[in-house]
NUPAVEX-527610 format. One record per residue (C-alpha): residue number from 1; residue in one letter; chain; x, y, z. Coordinates in steps of 0.1 Angstrom, whole numbers, plus 2048, in hexadecimal, padded with zeros to 3 digits. Last residue first. Example, Ala and Ser with C-alpha at 12.3 -4.5 7.8 and 13.67 -1.06 7.14 Angstrom:
% residues 2
2_S_A_889_7F5_847
1_A_A_87B_7D3_84E
% end
This chain:
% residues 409
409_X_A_863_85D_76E
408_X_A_857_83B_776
407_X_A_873_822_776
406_X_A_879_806_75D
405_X_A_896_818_740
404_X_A_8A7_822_766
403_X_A_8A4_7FF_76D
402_X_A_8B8_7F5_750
401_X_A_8D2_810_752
400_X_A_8D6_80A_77D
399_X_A_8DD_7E5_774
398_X_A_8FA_7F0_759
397_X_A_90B_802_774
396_X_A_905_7E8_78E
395_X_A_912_7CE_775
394_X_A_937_7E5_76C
393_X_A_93B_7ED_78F
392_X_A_936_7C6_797
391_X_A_950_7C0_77D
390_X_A_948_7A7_760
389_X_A_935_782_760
388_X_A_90F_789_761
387_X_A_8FC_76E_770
386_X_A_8F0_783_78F
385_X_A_8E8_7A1_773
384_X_A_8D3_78D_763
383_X_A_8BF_780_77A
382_X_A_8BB_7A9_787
381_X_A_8AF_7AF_765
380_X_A_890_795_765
379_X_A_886_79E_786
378_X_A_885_7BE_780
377_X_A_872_7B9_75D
376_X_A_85A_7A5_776
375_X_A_853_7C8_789
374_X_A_84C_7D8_76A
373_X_A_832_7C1_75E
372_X_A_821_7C1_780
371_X_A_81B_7E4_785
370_X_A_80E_7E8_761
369_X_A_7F6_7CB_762
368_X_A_7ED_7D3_784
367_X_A_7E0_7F6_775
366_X_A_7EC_81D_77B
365_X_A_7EC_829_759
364_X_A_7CF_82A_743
363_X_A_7B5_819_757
362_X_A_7C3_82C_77B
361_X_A_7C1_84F_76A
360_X_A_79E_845_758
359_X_A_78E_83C_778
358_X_A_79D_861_786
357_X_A_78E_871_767
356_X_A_768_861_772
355_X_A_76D_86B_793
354_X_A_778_890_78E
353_X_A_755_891_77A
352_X_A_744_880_794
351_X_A_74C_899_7AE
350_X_A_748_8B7_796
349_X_A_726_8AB_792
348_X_A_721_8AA_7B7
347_X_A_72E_8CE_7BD
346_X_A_726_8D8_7E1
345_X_A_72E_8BD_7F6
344_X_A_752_8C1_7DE
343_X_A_756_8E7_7EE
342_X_A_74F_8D8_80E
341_X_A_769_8BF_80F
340_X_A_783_8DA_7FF
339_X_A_77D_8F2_818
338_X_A_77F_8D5_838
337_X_A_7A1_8CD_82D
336_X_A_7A9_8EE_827
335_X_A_7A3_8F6_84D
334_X_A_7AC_8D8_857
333_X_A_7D2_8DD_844
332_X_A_7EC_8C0_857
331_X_A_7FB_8B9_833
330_X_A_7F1_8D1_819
329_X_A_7D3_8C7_800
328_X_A_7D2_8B5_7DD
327_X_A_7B2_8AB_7CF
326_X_A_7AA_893_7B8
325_X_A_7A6_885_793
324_X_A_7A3_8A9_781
323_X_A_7A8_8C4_79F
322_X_A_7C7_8BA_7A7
321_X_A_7D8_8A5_792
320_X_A_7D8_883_7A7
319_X_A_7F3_864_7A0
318_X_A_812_872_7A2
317_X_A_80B_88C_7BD
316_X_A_7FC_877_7D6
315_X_A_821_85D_7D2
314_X_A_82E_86E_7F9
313_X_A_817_885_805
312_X_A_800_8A4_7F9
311_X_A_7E3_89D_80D
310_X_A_7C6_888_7F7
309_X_A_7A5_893_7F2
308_X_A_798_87B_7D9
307_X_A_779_87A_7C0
306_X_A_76C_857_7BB
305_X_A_76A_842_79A
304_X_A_770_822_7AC
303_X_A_792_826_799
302_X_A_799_83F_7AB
301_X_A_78D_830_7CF
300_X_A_7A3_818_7C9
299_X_A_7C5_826_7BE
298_X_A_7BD_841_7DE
297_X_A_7BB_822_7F3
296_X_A_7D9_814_7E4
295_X_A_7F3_82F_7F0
294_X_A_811_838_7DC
293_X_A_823_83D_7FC
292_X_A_816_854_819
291_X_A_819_86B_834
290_X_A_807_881_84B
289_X_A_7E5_870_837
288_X_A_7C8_887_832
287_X_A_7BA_869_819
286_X_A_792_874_815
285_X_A_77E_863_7FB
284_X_A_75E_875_7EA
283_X_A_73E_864_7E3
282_X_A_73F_84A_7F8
281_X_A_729_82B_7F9
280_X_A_73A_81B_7DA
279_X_A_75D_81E_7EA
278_X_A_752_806_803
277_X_A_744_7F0_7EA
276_X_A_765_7EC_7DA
275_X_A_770_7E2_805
274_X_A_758_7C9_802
273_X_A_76B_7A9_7F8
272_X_A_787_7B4_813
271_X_A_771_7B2_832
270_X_A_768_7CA_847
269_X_A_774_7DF_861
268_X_A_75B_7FC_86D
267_X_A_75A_823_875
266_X_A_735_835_875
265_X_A_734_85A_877
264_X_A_714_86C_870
263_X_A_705_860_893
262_X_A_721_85D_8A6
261_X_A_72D_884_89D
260_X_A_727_896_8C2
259_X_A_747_8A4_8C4
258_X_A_74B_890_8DF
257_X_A_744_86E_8D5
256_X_A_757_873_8B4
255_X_A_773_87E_8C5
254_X_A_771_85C_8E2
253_X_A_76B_842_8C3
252_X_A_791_857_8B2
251_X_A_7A4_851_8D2
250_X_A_798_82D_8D5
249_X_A_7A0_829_8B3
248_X_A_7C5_838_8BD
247_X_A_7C6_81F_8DC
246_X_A_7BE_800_8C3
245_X_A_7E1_80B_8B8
244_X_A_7FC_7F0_8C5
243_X_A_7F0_7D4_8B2
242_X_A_7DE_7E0_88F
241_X_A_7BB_7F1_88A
240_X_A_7AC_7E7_868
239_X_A_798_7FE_851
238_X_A_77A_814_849
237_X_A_772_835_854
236_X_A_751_844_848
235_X_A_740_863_84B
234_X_A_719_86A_843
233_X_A_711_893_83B
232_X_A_6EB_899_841
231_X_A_6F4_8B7_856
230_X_A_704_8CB_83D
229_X_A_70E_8EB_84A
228_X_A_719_8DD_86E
227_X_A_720_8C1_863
226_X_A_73D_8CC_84A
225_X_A_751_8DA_868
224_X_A_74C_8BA_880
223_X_A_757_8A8_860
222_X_A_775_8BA_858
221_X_A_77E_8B1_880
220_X_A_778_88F_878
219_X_A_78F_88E_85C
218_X_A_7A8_89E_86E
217_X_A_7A9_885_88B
216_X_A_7A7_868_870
215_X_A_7CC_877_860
214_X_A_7D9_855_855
213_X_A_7FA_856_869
212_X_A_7E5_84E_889
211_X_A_7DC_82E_87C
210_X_A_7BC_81D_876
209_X_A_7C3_80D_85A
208_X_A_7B3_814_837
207_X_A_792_826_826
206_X_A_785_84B_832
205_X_A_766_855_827
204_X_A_74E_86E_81A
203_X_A_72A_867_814
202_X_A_70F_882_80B
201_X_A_6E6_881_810
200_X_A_6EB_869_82C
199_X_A_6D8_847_837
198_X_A_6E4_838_818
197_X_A_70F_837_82B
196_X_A_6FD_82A_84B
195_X_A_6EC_80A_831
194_X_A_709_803_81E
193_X_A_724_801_839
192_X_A_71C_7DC_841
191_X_A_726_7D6_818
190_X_A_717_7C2_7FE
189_X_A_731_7B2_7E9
188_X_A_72E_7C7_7C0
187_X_A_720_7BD_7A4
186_X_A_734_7CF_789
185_X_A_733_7F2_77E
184_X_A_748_801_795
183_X_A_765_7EF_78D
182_X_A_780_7E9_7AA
181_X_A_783_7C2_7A1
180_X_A_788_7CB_77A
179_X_A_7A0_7E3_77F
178_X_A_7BA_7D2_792
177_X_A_7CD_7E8_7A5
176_X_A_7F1_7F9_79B
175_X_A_80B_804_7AF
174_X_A_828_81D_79D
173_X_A_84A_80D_799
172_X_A_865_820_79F
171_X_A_88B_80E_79A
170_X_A_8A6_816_7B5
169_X_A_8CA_808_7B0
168_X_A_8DD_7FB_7C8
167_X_A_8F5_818_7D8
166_X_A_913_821_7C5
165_X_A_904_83D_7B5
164_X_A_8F3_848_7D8
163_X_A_8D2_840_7E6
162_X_A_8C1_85B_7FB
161_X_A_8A5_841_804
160_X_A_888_85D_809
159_X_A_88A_868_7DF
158_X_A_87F_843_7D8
157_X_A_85D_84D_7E9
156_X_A_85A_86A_7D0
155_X_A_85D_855_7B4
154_X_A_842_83C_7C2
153_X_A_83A_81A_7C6
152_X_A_861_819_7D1
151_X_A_877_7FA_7C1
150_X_A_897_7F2_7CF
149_X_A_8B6_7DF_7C2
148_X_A_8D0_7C5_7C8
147_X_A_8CE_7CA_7EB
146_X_A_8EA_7D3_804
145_X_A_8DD_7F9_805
144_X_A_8BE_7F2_812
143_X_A_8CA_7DD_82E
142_X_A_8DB_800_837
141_X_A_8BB_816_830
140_X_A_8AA_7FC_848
139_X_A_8BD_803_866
138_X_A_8B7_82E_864
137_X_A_896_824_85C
136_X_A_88E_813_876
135_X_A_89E_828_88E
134_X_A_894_848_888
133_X_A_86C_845_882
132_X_A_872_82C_8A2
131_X_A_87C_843_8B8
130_X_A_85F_85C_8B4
129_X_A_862_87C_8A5
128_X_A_847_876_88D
127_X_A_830_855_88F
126_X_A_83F_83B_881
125_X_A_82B_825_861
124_X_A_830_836_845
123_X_A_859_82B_83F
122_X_A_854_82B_81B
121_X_A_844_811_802
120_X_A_865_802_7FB
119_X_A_868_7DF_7E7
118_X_A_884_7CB_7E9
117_X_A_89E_7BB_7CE
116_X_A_8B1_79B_7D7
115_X_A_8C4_787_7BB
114_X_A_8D2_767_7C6
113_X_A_8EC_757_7D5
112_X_A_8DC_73E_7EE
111_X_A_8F0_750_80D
110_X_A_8EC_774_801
109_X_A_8C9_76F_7F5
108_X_A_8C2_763_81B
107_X_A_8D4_77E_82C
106_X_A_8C6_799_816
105_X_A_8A1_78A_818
104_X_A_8A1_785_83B
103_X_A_8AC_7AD_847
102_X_A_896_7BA_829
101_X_A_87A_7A2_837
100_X_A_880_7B2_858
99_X_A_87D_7D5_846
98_X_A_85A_7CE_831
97_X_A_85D_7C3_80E
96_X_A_875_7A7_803
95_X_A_877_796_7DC
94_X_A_890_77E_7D9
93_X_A_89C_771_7B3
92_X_A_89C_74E_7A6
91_X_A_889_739_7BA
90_X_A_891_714_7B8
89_X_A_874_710_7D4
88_X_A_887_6F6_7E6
87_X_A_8A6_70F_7E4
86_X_A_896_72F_7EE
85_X_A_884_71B_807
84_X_A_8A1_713_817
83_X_A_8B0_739_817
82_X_A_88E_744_828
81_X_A_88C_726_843
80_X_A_8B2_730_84E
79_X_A_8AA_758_851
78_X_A_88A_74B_861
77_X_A_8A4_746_87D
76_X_A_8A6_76A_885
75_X_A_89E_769_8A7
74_X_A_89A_78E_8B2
73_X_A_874_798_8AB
72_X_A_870_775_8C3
71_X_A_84F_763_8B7
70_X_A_85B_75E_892
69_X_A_844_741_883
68_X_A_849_73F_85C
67_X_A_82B_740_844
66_X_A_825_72F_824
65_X_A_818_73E_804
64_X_A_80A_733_7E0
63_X_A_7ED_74B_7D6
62_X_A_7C6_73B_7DB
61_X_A_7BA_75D_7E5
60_X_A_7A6_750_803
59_X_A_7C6_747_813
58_X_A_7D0_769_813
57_X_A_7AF_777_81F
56_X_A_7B3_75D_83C
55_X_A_7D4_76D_846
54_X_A_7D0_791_842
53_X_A_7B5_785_85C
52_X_A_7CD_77A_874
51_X_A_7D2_755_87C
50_X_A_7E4_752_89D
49_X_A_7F5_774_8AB
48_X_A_80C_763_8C2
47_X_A_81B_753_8A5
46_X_A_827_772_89A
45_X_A_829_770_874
44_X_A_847_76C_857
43_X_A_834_76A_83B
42_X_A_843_759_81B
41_X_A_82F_75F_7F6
40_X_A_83B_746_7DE
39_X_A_83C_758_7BA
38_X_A_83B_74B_798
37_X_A_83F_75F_77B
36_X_A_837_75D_759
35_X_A_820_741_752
34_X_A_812_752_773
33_X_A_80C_772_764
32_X_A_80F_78D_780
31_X_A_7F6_7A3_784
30_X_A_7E4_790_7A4
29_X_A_805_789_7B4
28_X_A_80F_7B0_7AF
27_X_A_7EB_7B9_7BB
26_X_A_7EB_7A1_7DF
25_X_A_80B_7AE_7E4
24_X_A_804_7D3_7E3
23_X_A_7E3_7CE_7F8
22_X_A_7F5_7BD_811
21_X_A_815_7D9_817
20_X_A_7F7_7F2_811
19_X_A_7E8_7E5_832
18_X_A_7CF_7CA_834
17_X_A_7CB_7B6_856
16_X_A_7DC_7A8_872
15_X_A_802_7B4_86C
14_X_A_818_7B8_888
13_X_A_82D_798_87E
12_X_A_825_79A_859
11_X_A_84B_79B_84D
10_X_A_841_795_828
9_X_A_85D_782_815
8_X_A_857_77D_7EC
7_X_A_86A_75F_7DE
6_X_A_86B_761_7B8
5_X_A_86C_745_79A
4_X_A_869_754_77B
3_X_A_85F_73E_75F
2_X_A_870_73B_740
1_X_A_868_74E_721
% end
């Protein structure tokens, strides 16, 4: 079989640490076979920003990347750069994830001729009502649609697009993790959280950016609740703040202050080896997320063998049956957020009893493996249907069959 040669474009201008954007890349390189497929990783960054730490964990991981300067958000000269390296890098299809890499990636592909599929992990990142939740997506549903294909981590993701039959066609393909790193059996990276999380009889925690999407505000107030039963209750929120929203953590330190919660609620960054420790510390994992894709954290902290409490968003559903590998709870829902913590401070051996099933969920299904085997049969059909010779009707319609035979159901 000959090697696949693909071009992945990550518009990391606002990024400075993990997001699920990162963590998604990092496991489709680490799941792919290289004999199979070999990928070039191209960030487009705000030189302004310097080296960010997404940046130095990237390096550390030995994968094949180079970066592209974009100070302006409106000079689209790494347009240029992108189609060049498509040709020094002989790259056979384009892979684009993030809506300025859509924008690069169909411009690029379009001048070099080849394939160009992107992935969509839903617009997660605009808060309600605000311009840019209408906007963005509004501007990116058009690039969208100029693209050979799309793949969603999620069927219900893919439902937010609205494509129609004459739309590219839009293949699901659930995210995996890697098994073997998120194991709670190996040796695991001692962690700065390890000592707060010991000091309490009961750990629940929160893992990811610090983002007003995420739902920290209602996790704290569950906590006040659960606190006042169970005083020996720890809480933990761990993950990055990005520009523009140090003013939300800010928001979240002054809560906690005044609700009189800084000593059984500790929030930290840290780094990306300890984050399977993280989950370690907790006994239960807490995602009240406003929305969501087919998020990681909850991949991770299942296969760490921890109960979930997930709100009902975006992939939650496909990946938790509640009450056997997680919970399930209403968007926006303190009050049953707060029910369902307590009822799991409660019940330890039905904590590690969900746990255990949720491990066995991610083993049996939801793997790198898995995630990355599909994603190079993409590749592999969308080659094919660039070299193909009849109609364009006739290549989208057969396109749409073999992607269809791909997608999760």
């Amino acid at each position: 079989m000959k090697q696949i040669r693909v071009l992945i474009i990550r518009n990391c201008r606002g990024i400075t640490g993990m997001t699920g954007g990162e963590t998604y890349l990092l496991s489709l390189l680490k799941g792919f076979d290289p004999k199979h497929v070999r990928c070039l990783l191209v960030c487009i960054v705000n030189p302004a920003l310097g080296e960010t730490s997404w940046l130095k964990e990237l390096k550390q991981t030995g994968f094949e990347y180079v970066t592209i300067p974009i100070g302006n958000p409106f000079n689209l000269s790494d347009v240029y750069t992108v189609a060049s390296l498509i040709r020094s890098f002989q790259a056979d299809v384009v892979h684009a994830l993030d809506h300025r890499s859509d924008l690069v990636g169909v411009l690029s592909a379009k001048v070099t001729g080849r394939p160009v599929v992107a992935s969509f992990l839903g617009w997660v990142n605009f808060e309600k009502g605000s311009w840019r939740a209408t906007v963005y997506p509004a501007i990116d549903r058009m690039i969208l649609k100029r693209l050979d294909a799309v793949i969603t981590d999620s069927v219900a993701i893919g439902t937010e697009l609205r494509m129609r039959e004459q739309d590219p066609p839009v293949v699901a393909i659930r995210n995996g993790i890697d098994t073997k790193w998120f194991d709670p059996t190996r040796m695991l990276t001692p962690s700065s959280i390890t000592d707060f999380a010991n000091g309490g009889d009961f750990v629940f925690g929160m893992v990811g950016r610090i983002h007003p999407v995420k739902g920290h505000l209602n996790f704290l107030k569950a906590a006040r609740t659960i606190l006042d039963r169970h005083p020996g209750t720890r809480f933990v929120i761990v993950g990055t703040v990005l520009p523009g929203f140090e003013s939300y953590r800010q928001t979240l330190v002054d809560w906690i202050a005044e609700h009189d919660l800084g000593s059984a609620v500790l929030m930290a960054h840290v780094s990306l080896a300890e984050i399977p420790t993280v989950f370690a510390c907790l006994d239960v994992l807490v995602a009240p997320s406003f929305a969501e894709s087919f998020s990681f954290t909850l991949l991770e902290g299942m296969a760490m063998e921890k109960a979930v409490v997930s709100s009902a968003v975006g992939g939650a559903g496909e990946m938790i049956t509640h009450g056997e590998t997680g919970y399930l709870i209403p968007v926006d829902d303190v009050p049953r957020l707060a029910e369902t913590m307590l009822m799991l401070r409660s019940a330890p051996e039905k904590v590690r009893e969900v746990g255990l099933r949720a491990r066995r969920k991610i083993i049996d299904d939801l793997g790198i493996e898995a995630m990355a085997a599909r994603t190079s049969e993409v590749y592999l059909r969308l080659i094919e249907f660039k070299h193909q010779k009849t109609s364009r009707s006739a290549q989208q319609y057969r396109l749409r069959e073999q992607l269809d035979m791909i997608s999760a159901k």
